[in-house]
ChimeraX commands (.cxc) that place a marker at each C-alpha (Angstrom):
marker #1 position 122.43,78.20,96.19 radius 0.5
marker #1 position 119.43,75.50,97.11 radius 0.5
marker #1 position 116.27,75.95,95.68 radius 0.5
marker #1 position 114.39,76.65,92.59 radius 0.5
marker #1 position 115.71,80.25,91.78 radius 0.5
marker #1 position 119.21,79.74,92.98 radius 0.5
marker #1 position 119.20,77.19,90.10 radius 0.5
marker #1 position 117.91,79.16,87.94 radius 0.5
marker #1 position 119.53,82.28,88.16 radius 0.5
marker #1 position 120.85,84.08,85.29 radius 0.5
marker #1 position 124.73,85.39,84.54 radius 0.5
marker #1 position 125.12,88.35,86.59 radius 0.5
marker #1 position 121.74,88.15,88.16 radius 0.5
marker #1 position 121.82,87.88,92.57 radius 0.5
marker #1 position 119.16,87.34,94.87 radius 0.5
marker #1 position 117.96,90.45,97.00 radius 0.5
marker #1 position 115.74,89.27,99.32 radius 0.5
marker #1 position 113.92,86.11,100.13 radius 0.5
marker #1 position 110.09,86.44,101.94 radius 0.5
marker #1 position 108.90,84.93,105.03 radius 0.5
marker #1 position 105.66,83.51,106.02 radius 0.5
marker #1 position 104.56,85.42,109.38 radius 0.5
marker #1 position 103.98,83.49,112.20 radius 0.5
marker #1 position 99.91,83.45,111.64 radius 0.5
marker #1 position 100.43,82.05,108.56 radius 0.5
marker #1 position 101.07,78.53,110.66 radius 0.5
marker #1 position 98.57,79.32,113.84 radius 0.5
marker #1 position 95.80,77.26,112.36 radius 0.5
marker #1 position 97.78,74.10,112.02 radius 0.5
marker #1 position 99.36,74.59,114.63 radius 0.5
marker #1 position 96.42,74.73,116.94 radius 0.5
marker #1 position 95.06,71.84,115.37 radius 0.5
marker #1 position 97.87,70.02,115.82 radius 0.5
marker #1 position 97.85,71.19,119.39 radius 0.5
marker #1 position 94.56,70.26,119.73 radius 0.5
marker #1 position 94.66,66.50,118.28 radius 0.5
marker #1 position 98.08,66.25,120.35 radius 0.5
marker #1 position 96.26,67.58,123.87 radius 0.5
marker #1 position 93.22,64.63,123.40 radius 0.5
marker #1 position 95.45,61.84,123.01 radius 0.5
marker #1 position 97.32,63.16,126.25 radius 0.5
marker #1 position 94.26,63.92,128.09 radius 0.5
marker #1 position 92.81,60.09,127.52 radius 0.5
marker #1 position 96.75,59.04,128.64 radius 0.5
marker #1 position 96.77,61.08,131.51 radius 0.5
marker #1 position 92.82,59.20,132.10 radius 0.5
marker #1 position 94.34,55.42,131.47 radius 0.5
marker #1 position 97.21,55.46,133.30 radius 0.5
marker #1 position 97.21,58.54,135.71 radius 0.5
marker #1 position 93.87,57.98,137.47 radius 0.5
marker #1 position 93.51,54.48,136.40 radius 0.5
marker #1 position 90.87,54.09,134.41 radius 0.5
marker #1 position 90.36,50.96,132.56 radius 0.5
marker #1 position 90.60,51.14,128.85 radius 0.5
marker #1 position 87.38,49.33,127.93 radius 0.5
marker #1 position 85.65,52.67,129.31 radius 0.5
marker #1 position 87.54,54.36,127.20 radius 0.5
marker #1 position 88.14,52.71,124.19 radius 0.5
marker #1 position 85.70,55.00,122.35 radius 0.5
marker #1 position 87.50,57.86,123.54 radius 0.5
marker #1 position 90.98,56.47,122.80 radius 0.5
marker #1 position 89.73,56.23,119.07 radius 0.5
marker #1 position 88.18,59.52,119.15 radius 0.5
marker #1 position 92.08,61.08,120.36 radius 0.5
marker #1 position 93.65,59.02,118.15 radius 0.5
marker #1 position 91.92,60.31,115.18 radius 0.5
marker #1 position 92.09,63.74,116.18 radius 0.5
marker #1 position 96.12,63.05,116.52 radius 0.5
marker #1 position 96.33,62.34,112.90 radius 0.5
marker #1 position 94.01,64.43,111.20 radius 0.5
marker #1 position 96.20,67.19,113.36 radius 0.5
marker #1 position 99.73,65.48,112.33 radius 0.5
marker #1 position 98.40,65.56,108.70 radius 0.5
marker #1 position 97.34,69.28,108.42 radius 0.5
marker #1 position 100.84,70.26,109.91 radius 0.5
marker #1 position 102.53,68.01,107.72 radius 0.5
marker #1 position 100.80,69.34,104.98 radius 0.5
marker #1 position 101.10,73.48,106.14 radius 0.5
marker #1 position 104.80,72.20,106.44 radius 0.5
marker #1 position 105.54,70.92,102.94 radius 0.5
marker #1 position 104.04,74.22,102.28 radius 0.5
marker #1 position 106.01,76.52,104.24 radius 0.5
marker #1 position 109.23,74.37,102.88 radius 0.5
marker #1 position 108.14,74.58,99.21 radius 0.5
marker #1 position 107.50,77.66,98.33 radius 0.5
marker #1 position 110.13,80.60,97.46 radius 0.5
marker #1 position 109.18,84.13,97.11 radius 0.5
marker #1 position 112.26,85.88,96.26 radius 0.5
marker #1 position 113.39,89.35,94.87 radius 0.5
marker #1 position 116.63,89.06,92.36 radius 0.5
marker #1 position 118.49,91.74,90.81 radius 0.5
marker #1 position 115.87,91.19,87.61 radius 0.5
marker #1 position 112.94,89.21,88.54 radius 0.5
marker #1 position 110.63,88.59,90.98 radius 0.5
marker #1 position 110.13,84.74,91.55 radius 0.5
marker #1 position 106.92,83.10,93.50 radius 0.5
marker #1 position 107.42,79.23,93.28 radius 0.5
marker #1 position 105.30,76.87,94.83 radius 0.5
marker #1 position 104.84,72.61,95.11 radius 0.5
marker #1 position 106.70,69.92,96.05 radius 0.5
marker #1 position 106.27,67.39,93.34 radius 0.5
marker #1 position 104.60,69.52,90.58 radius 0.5
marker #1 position 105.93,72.65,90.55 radius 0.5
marker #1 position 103.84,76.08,89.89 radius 0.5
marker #1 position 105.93,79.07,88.82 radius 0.5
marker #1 position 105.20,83.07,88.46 radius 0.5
marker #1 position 107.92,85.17,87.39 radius 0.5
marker #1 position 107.63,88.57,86.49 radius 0.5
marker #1 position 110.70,90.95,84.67 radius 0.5
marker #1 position 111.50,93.95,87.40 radius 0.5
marker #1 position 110.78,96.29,84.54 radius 0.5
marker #1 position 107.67,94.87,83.63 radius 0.5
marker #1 position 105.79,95.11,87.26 radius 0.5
marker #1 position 103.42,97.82,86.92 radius 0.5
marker #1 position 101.65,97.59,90.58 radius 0.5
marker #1 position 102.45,96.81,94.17 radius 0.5
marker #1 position 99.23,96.80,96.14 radius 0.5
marker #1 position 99.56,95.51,99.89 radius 0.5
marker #1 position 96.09,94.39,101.24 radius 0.5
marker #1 position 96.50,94.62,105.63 radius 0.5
marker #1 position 94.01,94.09,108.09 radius 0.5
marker #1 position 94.32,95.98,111.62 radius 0.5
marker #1 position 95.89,92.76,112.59 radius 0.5
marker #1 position 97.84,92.64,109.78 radius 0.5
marker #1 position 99.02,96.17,111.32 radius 0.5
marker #1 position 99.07,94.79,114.55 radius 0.5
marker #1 position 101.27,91.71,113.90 radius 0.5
marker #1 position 103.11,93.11,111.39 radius 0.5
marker #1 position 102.12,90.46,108.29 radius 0.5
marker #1 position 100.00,91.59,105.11 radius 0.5
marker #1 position 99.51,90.29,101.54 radius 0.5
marker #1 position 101.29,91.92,98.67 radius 0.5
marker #1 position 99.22,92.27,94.81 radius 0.5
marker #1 position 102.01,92.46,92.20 radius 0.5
marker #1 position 100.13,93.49,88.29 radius 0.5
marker #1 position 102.38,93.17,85.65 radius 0.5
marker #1 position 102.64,93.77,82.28 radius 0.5
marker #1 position 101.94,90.33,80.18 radius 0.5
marker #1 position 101.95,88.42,83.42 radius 0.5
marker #1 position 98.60,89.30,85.35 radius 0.5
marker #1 position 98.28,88.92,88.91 radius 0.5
marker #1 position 100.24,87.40,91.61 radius 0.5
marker #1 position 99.02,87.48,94.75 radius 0.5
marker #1 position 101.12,86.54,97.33 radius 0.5
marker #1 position 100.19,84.82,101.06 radius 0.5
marker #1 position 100.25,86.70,104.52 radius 0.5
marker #1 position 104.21,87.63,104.53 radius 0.5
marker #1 position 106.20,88.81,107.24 radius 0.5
marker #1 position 106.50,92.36,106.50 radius 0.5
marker #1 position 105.13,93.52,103.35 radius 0.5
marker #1 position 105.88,97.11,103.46 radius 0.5
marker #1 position 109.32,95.90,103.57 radius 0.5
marker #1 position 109.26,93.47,100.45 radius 0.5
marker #1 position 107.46,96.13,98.36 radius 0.5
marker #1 position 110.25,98.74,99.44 radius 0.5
marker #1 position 112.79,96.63,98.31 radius 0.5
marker #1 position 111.25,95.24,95.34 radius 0.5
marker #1 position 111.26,99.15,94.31 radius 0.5
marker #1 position 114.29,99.62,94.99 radius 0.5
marker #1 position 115.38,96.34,92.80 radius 0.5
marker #1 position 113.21,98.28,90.01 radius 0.5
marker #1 position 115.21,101.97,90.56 radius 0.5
marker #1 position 118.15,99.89,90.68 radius 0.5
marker #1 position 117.83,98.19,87.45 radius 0.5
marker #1 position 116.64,101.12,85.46 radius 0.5
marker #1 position 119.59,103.03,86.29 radius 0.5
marker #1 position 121.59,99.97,85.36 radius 0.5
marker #1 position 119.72,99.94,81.93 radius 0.5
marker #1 position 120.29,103.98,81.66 radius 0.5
marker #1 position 124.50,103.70,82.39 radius 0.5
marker #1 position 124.22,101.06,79.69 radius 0.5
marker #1 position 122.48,103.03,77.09 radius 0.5
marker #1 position 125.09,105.97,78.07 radius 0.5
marker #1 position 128.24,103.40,77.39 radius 0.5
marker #1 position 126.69,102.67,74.18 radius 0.5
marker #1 position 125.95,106.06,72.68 radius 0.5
marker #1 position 129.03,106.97,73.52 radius 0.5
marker #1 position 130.78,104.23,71.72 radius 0.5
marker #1 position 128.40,104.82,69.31 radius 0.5
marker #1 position 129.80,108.63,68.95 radius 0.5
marker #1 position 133.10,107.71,68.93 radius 0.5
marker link #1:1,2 radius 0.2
marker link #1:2,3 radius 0.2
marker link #1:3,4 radius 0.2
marker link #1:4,5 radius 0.2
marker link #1:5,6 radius 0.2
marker link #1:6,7 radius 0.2
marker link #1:7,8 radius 0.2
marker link #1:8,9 radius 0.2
marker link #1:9,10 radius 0.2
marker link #1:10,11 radius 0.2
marker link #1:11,12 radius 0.2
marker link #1:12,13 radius 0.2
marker link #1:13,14 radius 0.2
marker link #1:14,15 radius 0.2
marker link #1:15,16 radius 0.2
marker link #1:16,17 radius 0.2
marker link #1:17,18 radius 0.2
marker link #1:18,19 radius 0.2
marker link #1:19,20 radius 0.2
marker link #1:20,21 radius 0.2
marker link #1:21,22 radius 0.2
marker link #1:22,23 radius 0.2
marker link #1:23,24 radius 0.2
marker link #1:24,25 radius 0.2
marker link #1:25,26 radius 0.2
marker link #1:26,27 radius 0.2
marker link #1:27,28 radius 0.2
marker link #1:28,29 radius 0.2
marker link #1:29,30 radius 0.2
marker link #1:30,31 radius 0.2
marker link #1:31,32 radius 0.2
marker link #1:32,33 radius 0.2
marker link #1:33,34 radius 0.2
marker link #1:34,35 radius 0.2
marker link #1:35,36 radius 0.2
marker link #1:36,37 radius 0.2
marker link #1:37,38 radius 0.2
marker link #1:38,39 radius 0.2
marker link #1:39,40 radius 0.2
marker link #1:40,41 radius 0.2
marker link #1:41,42 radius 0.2
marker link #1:42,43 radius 0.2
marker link #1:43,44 radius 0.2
marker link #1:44,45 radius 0.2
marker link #1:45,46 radius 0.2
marker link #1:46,47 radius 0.2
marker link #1:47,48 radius 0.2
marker link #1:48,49 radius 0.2
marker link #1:49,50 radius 0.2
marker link #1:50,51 radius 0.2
marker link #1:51,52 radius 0.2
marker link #1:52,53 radius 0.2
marker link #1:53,54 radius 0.2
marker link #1:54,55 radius 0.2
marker link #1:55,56 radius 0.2
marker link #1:56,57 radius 0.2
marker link #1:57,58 radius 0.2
marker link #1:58,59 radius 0.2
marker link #1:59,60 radius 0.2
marker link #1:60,61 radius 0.2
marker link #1:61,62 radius 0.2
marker link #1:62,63 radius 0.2
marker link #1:63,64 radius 0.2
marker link #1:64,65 radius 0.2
marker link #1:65,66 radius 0.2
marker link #1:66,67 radius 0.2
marker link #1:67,68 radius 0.2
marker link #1:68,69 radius 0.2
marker link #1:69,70 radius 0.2
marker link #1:70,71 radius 0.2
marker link #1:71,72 radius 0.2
marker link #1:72,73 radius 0.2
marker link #1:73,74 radius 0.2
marker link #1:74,75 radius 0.2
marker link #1:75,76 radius 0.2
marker link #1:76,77 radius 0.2
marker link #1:77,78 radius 0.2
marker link #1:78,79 radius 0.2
marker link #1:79,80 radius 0.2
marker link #1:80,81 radius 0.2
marker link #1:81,82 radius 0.2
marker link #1:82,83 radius 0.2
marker link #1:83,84 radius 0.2
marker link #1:84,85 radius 0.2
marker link #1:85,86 radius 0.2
marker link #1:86,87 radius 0.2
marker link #1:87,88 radius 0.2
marker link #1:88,89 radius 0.2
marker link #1:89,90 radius 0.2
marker link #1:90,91 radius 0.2
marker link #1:91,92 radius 0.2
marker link #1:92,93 radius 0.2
marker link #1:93,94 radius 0.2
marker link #1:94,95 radius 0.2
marker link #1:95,96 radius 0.2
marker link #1:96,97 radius 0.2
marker link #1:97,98 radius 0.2
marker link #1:98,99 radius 0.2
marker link #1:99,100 radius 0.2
marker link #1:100,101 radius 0.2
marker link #1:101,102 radius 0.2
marker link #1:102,103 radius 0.2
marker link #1:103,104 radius 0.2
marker link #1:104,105 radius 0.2
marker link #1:105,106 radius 0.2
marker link #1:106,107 radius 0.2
marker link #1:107,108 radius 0.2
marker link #1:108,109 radius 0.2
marker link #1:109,110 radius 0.2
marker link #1:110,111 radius 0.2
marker link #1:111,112 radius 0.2
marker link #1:112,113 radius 0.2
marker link #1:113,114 radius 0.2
marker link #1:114,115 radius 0.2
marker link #1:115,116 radius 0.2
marker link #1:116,117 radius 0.2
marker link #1:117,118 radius 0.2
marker link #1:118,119 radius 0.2
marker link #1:119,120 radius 0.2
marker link #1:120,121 radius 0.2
marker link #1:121,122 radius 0.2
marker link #1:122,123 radius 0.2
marker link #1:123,124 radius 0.2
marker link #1:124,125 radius 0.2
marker link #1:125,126 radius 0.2
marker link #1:126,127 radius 0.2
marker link #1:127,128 radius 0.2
marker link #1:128,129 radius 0.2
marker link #1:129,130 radius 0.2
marker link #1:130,131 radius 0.2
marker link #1:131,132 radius 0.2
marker link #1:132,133 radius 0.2
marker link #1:133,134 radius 0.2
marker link #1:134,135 radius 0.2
marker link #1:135,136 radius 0.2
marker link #1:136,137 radius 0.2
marker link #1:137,138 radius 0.2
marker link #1:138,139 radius 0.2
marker link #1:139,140 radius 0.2
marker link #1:140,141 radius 0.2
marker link #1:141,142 radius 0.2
marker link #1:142,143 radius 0.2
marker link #1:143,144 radius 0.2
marker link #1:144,145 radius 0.2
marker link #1:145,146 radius 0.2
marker link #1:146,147 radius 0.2
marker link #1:147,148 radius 0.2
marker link #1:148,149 radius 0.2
marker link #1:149,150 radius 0.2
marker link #1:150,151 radius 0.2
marker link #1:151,152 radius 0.2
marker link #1:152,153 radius 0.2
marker link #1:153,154 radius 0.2
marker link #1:154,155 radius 0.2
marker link #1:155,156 radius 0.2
marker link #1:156,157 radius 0.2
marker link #1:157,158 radius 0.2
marker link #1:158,159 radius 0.2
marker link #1:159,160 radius 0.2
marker link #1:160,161 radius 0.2
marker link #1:161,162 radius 0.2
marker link #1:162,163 radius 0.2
marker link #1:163,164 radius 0.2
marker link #1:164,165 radius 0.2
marker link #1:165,166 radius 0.2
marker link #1:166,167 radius 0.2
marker link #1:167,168 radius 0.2
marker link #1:168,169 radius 0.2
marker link #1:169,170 radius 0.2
marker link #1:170,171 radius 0.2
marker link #1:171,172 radius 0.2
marker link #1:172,173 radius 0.2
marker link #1:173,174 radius 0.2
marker link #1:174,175 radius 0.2
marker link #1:175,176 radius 0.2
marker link #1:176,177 radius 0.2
marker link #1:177,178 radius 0.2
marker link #1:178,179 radius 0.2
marker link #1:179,180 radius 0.2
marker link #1:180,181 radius 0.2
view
């Protein structure tokens, strides 16, 4: 298992689920990127197309040219982001990891979330992404980025929690009645 939580993973523990971003989550820097991308073609298509000579358009050239990188830097940079960070459901935890070179973890015990809130616009209804509030006992707040269907993660992040309290119960059972015995 890659990643932060598959290396970390307890004995018996299992990942449920992993999150996804939703597509808007990479729009922005992807229209930026777009649009940096679209100027330098425009002033190619200029130079060489319709044969303009470059000392007319040397200012412009620049202008596309910076608008190429600032563009190729804020997708680079959405990108690390998108490949960094893990939200993931296990059979015990909930893990939100983020960061490339430092790393920021929140990790909350299954038992010890108290409150799911999912905060969706109407076009978070419409295009089916949404953020998700987790409260937890000792831990505070995580609040997680636009995902890719919220309702979703918070079903089976309740289900994870159902899951592991009957786990917990069958193992209280086992032991009373070893205890009787």
């Amino acid at each position: 298992m890659s990643g932060y939580v598959g290396k970390t993973l307890a004995g018996g523990e299992e990942i449920i689920h992993r999150a996804n971003f939703n597509w808007t989550y990479s729009f922005f820097p992807m229209l930026w990127f777009s649009a940096g991308m679209a100027t330098l073609a425009f002033f190619f298509f200029i130079q060489f197309a319709a044969d303009v000579p470059f000392e007319k358009l040397q200012v412009g050239w620049w202008c596309a040219i910076i608008a190429a990188v600032c563009g190729s830097l804020i997708l680079i940079g959405h990108l690390i982001v998108l490949i960094t960070t893990e939200i993931v459901v296990t059979t015990y935890r909930f893990v939100f990891k983020t960061g490339l070179i430092a790393r920021h973890t929140q990790e909350v015990s299954l038992n010890k979330i108290e409150e799911i809130t999912l905060e969706q616009s109407i076009w978070g209804r419409i295009f089916g992404y949404g953020k998700l509030v987790l409260r937890g006992t000792g831990v505070g707040v995580i609040t997680l980025p636009n995902l890719d269907n919220p309702i979703n993660l918070r079903r089976l992040i309740e289900n994870a929690k159902s899951a592991l309290r009957e786990d917990q119960r069958d193992r209280r059972r086992i032991n009373q009645d070893d205890d009787d015995r």
